[in-house]
PDB file of the backbone (N, CA, C, O) and the ligand in Angstrom, with CONECT records:
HET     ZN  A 101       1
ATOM      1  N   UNK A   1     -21.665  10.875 -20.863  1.00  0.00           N
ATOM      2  CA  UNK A   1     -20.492  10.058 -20.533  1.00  0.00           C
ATOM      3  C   UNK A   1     -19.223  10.818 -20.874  1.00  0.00           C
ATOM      4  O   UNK A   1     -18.857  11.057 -22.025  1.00  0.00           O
ATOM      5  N   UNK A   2     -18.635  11.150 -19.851  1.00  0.00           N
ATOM      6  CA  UNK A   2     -17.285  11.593 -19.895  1.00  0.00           C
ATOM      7  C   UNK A   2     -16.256  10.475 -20.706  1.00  0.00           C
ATOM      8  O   UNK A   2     -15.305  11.235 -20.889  1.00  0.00           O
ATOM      9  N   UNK A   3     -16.061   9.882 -20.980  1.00  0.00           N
ATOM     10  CA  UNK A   3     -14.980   9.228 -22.298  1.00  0.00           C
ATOM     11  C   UNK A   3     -14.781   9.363 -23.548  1.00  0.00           C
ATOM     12  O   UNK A   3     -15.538   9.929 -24.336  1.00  0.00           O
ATOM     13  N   UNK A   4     -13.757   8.852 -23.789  1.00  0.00           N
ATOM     14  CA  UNK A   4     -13.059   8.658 -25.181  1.00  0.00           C
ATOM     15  C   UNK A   4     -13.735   7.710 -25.898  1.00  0.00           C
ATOM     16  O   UNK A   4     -13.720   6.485 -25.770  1.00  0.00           O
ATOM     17  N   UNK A   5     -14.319   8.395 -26.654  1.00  0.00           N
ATOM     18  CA  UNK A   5     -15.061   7.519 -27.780  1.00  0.00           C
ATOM     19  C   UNK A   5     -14.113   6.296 -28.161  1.00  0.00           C
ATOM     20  O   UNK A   5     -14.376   5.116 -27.930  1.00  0.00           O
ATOM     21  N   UNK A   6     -13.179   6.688 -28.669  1.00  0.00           N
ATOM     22  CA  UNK A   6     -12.547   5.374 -29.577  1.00  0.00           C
ATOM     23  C   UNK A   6     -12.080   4.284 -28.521  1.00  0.00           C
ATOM     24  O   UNK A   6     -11.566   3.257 -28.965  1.00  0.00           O
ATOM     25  N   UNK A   7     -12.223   4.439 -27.200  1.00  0.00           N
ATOM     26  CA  UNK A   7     -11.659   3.686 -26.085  1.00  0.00           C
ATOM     27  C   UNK A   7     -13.274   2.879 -25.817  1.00  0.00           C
ATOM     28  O   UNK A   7     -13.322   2.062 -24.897  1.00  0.00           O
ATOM     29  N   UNK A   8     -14.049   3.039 -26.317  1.00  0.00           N
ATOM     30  CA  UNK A   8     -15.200   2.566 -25.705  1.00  0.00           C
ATOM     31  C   UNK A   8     -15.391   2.054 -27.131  1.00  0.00           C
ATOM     32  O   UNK A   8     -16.338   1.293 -26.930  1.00  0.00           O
ATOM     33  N   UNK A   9     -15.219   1.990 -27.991  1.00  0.00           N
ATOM     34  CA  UNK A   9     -15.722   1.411 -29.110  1.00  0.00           C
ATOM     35  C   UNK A   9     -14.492  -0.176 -29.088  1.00  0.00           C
ATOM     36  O   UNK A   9     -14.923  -1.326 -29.167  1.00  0.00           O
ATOM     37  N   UNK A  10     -13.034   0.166 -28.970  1.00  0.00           N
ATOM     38  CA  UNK A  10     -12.385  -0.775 -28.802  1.00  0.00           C
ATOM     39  C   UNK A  10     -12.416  -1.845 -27.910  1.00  0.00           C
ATOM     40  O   UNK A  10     -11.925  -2.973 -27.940  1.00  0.00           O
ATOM     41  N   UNK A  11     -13.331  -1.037 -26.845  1.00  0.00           N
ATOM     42  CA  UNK A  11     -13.579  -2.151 -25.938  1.00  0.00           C
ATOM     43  C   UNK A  11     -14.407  -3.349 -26.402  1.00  0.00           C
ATOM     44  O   UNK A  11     -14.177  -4.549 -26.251  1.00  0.00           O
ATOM     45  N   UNK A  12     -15.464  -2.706 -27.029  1.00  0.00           N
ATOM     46  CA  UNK A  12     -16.715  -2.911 -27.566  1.00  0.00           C
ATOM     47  C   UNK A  12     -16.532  -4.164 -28.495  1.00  0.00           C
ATOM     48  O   UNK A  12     -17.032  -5.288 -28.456  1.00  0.00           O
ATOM     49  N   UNK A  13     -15.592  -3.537 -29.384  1.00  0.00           N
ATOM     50  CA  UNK A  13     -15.241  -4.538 -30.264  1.00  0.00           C
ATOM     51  C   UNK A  13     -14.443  -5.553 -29.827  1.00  0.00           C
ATOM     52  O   UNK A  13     -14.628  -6.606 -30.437  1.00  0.00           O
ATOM     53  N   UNK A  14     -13.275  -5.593 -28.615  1.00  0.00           N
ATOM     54  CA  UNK A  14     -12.705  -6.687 -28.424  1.00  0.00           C
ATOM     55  C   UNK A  14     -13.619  -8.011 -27.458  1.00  0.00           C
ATOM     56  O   UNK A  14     -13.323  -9.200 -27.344  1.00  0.00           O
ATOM     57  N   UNK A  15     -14.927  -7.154 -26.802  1.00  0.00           N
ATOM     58  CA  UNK A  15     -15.661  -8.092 -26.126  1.00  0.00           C
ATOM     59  C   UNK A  15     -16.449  -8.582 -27.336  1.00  0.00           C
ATOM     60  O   UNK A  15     -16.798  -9.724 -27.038  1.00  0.00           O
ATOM     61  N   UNK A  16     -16.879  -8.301 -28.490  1.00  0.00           N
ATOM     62  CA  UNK A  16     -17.749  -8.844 -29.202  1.00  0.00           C
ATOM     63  C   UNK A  16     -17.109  -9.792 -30.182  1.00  0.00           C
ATOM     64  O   UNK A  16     -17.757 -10.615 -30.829  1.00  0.00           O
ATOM     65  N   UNK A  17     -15.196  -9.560 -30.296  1.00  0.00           N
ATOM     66  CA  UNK A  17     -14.655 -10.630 -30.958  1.00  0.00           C
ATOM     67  C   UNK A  17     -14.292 -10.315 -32.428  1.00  0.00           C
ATOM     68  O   UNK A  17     -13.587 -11.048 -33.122  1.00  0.00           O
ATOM     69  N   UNK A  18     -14.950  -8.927 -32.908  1.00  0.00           N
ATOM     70  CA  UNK A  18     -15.256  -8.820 -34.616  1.00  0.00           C
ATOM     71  C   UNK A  18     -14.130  -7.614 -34.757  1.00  0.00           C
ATOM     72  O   UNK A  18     -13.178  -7.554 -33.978  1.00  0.00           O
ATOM     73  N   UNK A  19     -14.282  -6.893 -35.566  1.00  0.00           N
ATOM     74  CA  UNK A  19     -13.308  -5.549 -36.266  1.00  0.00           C
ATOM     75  C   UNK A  19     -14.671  -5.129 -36.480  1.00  0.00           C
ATOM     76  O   UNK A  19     -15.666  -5.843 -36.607  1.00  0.00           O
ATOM     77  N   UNK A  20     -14.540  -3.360 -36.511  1.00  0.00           N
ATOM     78  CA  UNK A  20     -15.179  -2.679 -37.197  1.00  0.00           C
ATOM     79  C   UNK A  20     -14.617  -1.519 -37.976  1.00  0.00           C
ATOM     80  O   UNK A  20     -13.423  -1.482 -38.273  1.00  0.00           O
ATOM     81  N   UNK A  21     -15.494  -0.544 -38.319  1.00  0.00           N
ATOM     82  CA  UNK A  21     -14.468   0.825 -38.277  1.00  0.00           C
ATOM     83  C   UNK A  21     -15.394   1.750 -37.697  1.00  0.00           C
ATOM     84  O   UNK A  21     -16.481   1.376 -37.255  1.00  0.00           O
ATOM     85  N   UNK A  22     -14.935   3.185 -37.675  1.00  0.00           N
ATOM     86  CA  UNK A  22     -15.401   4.149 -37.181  1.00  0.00           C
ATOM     87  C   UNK A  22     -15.928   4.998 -38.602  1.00  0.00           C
ATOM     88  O   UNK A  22     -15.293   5.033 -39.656  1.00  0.00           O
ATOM     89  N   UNK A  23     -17.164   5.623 -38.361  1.00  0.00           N
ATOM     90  CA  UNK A  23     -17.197   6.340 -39.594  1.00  0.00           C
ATOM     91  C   UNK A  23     -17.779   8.029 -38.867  1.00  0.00           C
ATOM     92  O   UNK A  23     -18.928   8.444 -39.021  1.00  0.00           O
ATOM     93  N   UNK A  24     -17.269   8.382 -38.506  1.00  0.00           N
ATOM     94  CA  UNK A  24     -17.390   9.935 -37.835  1.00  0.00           C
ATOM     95  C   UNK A  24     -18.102   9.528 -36.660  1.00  0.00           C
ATOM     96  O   UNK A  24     -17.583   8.525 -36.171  1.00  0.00           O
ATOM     97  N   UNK A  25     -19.231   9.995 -35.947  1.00  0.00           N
ATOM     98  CA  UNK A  25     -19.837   9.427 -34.715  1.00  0.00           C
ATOM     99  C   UNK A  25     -20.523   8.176 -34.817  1.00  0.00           C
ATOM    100  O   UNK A  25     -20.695   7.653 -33.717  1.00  0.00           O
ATOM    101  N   UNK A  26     -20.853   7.698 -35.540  1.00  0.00           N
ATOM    102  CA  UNK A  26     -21.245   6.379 -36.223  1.00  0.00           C
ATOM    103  C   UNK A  26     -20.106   4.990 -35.997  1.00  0.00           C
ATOM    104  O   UNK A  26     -18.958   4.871 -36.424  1.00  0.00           O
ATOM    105  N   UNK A  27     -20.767   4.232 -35.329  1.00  0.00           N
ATOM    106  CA  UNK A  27     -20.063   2.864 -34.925  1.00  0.00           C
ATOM    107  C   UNK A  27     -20.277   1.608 -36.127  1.00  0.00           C
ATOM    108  O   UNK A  27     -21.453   1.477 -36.466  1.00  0.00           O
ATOM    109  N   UNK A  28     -19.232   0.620 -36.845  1.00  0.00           N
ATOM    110  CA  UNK A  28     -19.997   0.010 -37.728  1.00  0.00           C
ATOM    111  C   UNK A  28     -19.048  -1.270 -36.732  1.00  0.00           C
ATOM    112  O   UNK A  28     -18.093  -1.117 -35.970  1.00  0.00           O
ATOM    113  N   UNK A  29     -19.688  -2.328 -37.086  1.00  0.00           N
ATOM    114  CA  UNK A  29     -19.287  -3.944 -36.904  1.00  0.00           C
ATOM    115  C   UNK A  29     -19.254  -4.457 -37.985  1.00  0.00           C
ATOM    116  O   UNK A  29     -20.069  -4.079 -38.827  1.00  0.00           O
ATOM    117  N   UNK A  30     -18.379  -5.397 -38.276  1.00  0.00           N
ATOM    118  CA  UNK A  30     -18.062  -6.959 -38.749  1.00  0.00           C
ATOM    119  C   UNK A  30     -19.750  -7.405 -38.628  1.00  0.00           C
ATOM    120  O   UNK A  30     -20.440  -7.192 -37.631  1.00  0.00           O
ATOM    121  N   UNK A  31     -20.240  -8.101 -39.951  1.00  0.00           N
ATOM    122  CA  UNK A  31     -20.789  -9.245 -39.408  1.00  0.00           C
ATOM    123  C   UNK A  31     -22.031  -8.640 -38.738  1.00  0.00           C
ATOM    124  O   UNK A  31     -22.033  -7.475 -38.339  1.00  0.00           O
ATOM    125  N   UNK A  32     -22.997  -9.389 -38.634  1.00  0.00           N
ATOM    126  CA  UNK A  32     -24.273  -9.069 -37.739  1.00  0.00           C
ATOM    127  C   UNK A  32     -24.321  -9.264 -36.258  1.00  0.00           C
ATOM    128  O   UNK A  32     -24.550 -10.280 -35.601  1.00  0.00           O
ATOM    129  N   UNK A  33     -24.080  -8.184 -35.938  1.00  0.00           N
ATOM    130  CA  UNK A  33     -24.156  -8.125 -33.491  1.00  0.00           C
ATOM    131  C   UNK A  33     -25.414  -8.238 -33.311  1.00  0.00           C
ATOM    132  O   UNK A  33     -26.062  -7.255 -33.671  1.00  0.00           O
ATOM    133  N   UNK A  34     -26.065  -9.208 -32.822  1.00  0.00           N
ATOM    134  CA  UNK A  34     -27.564  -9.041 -32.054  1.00  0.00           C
ATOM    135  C   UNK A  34     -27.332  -8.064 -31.222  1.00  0.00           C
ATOM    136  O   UNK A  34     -26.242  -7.843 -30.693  1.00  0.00           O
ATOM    137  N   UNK A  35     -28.181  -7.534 -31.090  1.00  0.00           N
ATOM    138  CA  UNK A  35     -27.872  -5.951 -30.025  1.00  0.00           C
ATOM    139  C   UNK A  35     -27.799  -6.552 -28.786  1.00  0.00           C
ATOM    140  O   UNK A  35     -26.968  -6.054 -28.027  1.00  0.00           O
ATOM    141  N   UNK A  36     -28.755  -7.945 -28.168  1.00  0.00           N
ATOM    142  CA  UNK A  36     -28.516  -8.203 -26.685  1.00  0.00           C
ATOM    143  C   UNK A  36     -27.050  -8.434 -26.456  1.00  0.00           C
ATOM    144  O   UNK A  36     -26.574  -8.419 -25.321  1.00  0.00           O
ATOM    145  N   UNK A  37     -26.432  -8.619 -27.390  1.00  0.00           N
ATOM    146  CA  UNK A  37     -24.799  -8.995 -27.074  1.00  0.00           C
ATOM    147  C   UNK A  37     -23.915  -7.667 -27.092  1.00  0.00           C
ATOM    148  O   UNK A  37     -22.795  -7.512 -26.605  1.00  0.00           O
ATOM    149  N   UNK A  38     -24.753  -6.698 -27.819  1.00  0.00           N
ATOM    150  CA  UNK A  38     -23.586  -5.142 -28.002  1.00  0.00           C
ATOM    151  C   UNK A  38     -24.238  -4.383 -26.953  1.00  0.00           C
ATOM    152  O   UNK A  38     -23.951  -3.219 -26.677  1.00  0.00           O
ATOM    153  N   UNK A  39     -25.181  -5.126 -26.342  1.00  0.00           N
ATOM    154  CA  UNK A  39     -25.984  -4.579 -25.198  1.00  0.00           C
ATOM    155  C   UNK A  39     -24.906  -5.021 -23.955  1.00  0.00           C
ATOM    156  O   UNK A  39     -24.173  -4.177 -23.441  1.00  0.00           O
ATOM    157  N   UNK A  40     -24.904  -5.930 -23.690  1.00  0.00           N
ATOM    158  CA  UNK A  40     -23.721  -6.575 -22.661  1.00  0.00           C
ATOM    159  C   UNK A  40     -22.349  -6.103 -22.910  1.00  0.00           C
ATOM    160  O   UNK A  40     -21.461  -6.164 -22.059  1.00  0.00           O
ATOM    161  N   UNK A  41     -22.207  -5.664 -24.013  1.00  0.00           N
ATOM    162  CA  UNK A  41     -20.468  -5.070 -24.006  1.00  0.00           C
ATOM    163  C   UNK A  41     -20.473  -4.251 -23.674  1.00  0.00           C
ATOM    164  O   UNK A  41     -19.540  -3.942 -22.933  1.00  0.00           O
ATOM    165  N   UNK A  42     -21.606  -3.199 -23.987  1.00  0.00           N
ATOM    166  CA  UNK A  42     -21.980  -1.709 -23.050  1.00  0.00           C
ATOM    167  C   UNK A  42     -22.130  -1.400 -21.713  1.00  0.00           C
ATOM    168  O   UNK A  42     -21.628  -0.513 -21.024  1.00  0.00           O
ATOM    169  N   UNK A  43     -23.328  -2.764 -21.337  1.00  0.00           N
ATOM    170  CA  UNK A  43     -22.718  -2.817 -19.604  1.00  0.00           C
ATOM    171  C   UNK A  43     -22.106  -3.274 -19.055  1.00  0.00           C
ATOM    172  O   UNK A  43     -22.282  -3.508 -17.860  1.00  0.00           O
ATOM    173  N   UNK A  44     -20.824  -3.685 -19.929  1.00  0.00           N
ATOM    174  CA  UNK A  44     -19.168  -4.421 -19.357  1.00  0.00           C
ATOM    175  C   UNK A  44     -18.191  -3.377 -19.236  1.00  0.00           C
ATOM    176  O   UNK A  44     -17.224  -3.354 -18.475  1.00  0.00           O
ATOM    177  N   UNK A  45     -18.502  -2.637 -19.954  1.00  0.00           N
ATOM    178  CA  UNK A  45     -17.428  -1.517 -20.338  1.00  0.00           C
ATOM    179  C   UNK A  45     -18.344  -0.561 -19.286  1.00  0.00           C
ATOM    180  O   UNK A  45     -17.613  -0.216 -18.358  1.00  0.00           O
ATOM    181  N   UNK A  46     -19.507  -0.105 -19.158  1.00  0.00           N
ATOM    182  CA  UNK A  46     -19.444   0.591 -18.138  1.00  0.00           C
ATOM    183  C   UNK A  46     -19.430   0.345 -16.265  1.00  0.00           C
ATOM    184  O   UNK A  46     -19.311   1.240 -15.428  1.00  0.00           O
ATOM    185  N   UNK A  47     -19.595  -1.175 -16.004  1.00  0.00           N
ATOM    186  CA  UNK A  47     -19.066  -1.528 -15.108  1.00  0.00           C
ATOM    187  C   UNK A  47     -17.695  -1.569 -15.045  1.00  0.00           C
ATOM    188  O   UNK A  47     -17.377  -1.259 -13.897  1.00  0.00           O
ATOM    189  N   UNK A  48     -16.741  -1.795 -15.707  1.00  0.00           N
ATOM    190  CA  UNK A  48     -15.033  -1.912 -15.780  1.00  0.00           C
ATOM    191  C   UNK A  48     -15.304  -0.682 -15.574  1.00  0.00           C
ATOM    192  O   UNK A  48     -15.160  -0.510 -14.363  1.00  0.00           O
ATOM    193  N   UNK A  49     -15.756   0.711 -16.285  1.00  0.00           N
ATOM    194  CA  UNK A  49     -14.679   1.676 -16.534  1.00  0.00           C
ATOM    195  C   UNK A  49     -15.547   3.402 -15.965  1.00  0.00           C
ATOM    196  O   UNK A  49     -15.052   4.529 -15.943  1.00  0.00           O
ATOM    197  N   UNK A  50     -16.786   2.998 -15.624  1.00  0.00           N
ATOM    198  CA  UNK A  50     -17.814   4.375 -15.571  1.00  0.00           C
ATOM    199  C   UNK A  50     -18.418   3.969 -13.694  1.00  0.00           C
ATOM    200  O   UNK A  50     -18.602   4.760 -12.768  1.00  0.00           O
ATOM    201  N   UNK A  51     -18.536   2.882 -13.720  1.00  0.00           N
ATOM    202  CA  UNK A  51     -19.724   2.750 -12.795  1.00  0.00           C
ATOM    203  C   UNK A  51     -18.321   2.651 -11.341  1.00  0.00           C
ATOM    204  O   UNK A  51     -17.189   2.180 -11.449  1.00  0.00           O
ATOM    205  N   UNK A  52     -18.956   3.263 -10.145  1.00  0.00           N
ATOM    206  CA  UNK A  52     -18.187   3.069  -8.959  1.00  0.00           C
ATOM    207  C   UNK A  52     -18.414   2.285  -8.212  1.00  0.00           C
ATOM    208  O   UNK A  52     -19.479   2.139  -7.612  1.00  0.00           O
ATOM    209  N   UNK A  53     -17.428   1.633  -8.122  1.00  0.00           N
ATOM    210  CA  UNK A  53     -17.541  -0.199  -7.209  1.00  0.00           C
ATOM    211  C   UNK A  53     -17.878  -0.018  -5.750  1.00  0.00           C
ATOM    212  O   UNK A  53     -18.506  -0.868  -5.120  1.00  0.00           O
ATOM    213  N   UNK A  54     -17.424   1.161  -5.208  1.00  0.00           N
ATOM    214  CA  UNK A  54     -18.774   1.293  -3.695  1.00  0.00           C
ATOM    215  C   UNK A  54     -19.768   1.727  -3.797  1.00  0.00           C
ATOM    216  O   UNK A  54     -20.657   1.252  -3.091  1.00  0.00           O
ATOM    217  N   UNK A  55     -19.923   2.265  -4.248  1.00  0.00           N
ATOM    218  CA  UNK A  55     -21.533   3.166  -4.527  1.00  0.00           C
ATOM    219  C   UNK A  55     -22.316   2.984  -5.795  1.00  0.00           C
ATOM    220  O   UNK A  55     -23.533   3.146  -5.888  1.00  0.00           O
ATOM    221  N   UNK A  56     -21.544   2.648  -6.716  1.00  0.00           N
ATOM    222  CA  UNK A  56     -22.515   2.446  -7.607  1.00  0.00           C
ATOM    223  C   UNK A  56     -23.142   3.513  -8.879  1.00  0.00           C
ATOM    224  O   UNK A  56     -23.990   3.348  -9.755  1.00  0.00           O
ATOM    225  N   UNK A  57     -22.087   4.898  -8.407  1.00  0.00           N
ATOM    226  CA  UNK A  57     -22.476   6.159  -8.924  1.00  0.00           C
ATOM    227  C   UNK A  57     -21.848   5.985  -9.918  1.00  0.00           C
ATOM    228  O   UNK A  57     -20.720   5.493  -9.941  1.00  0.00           O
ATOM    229  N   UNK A  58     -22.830   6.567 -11.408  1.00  0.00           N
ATOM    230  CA  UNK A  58     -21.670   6.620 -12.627  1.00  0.00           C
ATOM    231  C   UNK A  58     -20.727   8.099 -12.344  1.00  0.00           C
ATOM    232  O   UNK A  58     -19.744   8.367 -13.035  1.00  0.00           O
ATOM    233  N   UNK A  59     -21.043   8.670 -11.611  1.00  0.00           N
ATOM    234  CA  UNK A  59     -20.075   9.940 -11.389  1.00  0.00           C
ATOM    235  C   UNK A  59     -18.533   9.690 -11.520  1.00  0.00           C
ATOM    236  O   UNK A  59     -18.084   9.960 -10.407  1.00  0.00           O
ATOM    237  N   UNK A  60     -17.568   9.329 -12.289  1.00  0.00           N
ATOM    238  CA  UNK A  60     -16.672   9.077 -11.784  1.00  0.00           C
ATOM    239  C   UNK A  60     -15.339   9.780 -12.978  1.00  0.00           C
ATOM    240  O   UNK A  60     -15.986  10.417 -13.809  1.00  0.00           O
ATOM    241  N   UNK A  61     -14.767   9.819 -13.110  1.00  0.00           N
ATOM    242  CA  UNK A  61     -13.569  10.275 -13.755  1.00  0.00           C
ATOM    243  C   UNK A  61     -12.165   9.467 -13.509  1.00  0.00           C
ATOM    244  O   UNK A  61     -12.015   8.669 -12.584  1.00  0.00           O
ATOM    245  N   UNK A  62     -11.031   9.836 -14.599  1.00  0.00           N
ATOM    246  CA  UNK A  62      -9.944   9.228 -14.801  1.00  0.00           C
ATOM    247  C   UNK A  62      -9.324  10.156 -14.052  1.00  0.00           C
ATOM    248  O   UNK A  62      -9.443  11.380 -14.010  1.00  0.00           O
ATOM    249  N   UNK A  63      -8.431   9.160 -13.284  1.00  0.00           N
ATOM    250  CA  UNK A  63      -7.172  10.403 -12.551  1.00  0.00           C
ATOM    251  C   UNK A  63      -6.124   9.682 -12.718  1.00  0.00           C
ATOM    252  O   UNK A  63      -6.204   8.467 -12.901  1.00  0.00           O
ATOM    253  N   UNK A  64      -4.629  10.548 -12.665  1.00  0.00           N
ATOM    254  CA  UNK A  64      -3.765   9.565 -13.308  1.00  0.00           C
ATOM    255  C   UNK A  64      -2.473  10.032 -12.033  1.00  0.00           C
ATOM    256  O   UNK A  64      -2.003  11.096 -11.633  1.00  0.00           O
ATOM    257  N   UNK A  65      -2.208   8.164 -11.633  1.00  0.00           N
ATOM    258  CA  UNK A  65      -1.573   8.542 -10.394  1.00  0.00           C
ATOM    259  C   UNK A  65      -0.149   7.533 -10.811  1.00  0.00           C
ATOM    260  O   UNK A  65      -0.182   6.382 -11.247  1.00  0.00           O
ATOM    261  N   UNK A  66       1.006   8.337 -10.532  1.00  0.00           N
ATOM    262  CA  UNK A  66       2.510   7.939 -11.525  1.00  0.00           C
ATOM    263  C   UNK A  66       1.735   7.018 -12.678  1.00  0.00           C
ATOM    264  O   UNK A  66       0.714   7.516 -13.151  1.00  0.00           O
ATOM    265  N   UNK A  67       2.004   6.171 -12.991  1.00  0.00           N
ATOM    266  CA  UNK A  67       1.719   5.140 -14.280  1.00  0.00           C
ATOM    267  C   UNK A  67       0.363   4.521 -14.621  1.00  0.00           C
ATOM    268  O   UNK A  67      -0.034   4.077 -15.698  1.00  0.00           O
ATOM    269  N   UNK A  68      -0.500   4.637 -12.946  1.00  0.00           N
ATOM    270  CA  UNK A  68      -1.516   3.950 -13.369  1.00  0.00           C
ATOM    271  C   UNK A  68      -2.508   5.071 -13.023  1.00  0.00           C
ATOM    272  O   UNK A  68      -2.379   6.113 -12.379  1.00  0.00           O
ATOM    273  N   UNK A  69      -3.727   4.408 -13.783  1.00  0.00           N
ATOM    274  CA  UNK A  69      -5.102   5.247 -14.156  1.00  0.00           C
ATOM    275  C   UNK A  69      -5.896   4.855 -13.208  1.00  0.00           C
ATOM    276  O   UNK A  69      -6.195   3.686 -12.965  1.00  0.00           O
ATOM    277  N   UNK A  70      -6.281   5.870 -12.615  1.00  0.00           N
ATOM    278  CA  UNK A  70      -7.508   5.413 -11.463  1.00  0.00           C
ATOM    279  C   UNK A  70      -8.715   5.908 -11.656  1.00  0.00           C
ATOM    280  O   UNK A  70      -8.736   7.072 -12.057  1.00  0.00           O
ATOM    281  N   UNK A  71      -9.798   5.341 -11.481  1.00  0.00           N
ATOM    282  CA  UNK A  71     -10.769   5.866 -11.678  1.00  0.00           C
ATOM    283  C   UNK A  71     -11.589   6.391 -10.221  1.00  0.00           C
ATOM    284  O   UNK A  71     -12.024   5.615  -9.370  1.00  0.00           O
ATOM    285  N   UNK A  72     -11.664   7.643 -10.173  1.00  0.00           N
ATOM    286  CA  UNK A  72     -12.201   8.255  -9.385  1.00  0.00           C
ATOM    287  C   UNK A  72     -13.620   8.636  -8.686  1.00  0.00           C
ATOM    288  O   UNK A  72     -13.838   9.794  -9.044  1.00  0.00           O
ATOM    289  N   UNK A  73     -14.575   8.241  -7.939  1.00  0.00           N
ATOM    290  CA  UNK A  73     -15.752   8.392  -7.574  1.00  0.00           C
ATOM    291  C   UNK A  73     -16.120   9.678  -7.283  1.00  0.00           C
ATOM    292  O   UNK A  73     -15.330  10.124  -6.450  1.00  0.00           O
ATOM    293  N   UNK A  74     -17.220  10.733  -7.681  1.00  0.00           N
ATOM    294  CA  UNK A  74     -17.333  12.140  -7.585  1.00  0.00           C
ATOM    295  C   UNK A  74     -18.256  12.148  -6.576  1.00  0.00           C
ATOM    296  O   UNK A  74     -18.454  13.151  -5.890  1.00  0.00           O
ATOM    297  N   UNK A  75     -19.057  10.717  -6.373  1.00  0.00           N
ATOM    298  CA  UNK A  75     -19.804  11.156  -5.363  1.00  0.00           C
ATOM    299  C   UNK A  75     -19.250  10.890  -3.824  1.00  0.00           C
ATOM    300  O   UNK A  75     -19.432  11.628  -2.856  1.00  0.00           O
ATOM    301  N   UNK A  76     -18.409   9.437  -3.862  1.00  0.00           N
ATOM    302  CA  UNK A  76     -18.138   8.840  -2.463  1.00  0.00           C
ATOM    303  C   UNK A  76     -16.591   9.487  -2.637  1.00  0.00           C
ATOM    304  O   UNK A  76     -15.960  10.030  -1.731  1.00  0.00           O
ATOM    305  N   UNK A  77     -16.190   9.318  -3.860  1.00  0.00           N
ATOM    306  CA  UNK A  77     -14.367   9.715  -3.218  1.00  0.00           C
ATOM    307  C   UNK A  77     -13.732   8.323  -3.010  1.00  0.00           C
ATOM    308  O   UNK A  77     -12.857   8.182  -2.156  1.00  0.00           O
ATOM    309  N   UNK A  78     -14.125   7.366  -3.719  1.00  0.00           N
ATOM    310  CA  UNK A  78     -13.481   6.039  -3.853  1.00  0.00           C
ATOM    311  C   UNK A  78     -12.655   5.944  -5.054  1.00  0.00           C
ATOM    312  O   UNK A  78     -12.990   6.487  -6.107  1.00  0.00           O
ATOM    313  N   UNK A  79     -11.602   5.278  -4.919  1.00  0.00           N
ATOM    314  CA  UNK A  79     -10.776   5.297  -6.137  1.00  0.00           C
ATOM    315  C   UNK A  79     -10.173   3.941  -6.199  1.00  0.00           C
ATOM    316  O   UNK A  79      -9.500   3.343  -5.358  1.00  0.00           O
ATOM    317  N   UNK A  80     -10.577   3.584  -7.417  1.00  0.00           N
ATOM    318  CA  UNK A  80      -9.975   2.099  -8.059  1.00  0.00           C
ATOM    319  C   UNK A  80      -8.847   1.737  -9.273  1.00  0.00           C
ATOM    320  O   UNK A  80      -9.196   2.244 -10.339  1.00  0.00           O
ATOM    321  N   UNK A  81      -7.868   1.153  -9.341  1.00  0.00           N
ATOM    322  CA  UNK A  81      -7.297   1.331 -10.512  1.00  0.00           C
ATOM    323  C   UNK A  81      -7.651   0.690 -11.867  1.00  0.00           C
ATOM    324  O   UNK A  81      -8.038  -0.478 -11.816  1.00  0.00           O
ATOM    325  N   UNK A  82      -7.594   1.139 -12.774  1.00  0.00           N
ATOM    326  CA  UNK A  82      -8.212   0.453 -13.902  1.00  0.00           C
ATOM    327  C   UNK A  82      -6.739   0.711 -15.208  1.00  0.00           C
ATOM    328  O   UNK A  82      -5.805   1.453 -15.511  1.00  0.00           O
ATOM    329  N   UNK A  83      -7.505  -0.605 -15.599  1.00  0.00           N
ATOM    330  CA  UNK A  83      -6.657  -0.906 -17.046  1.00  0.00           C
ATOM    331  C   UNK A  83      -7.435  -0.225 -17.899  1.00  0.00           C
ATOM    332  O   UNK A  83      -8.653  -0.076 -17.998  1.00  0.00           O
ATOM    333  N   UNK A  84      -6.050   0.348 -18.788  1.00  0.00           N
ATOM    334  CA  UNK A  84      -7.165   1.003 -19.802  1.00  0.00           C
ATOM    335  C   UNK A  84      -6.482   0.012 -21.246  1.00  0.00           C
ATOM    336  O   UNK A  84      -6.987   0.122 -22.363  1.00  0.00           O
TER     337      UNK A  84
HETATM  338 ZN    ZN A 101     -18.733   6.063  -5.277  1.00  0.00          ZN2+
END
């Protein structure tokens, strides 16, 4: 996965509701996450931000067009804008 760790952990944490911290590559949570639920924030965050909405390819990358961030398809060449 081409991303920013700490952008995928924040996500992580604002869909699951808790605080954590970071402890070098190591992710910690608030509180006990059943994994089926840190399981679903993983495939929220990579549908929002990895996966390509025509095709379906995780191939995709950030491109940055004046202000906003698009996310780019490597296989089809589709481009969507995303909040980061
Ligand atoms: Zn695509």
């Amino acid at each position: 996965m081409d991303r920013d760790d700490n952008h995928v952990y924040q996500y992580i944490l604002n869909e699951l509701g808790t605080s954590g911290s970071r402890d070098g590559p190591r992710a910690r949570f608030k509180g006990r996450i059943p994994p089926k639920r840190l399981k679903k924030a993983i495939v929220g965050y990579v549908n929002t931000y990895i996966k390509c909405s025509q095709c379906g390819a995780p191939d995709t990358h950030f491109i940055k067009e004046d202000r906003t961030t698009m996310l780019k398809c490597q296989a089809c060449g589709a481009t969507r804008p995303v909040k980061l």
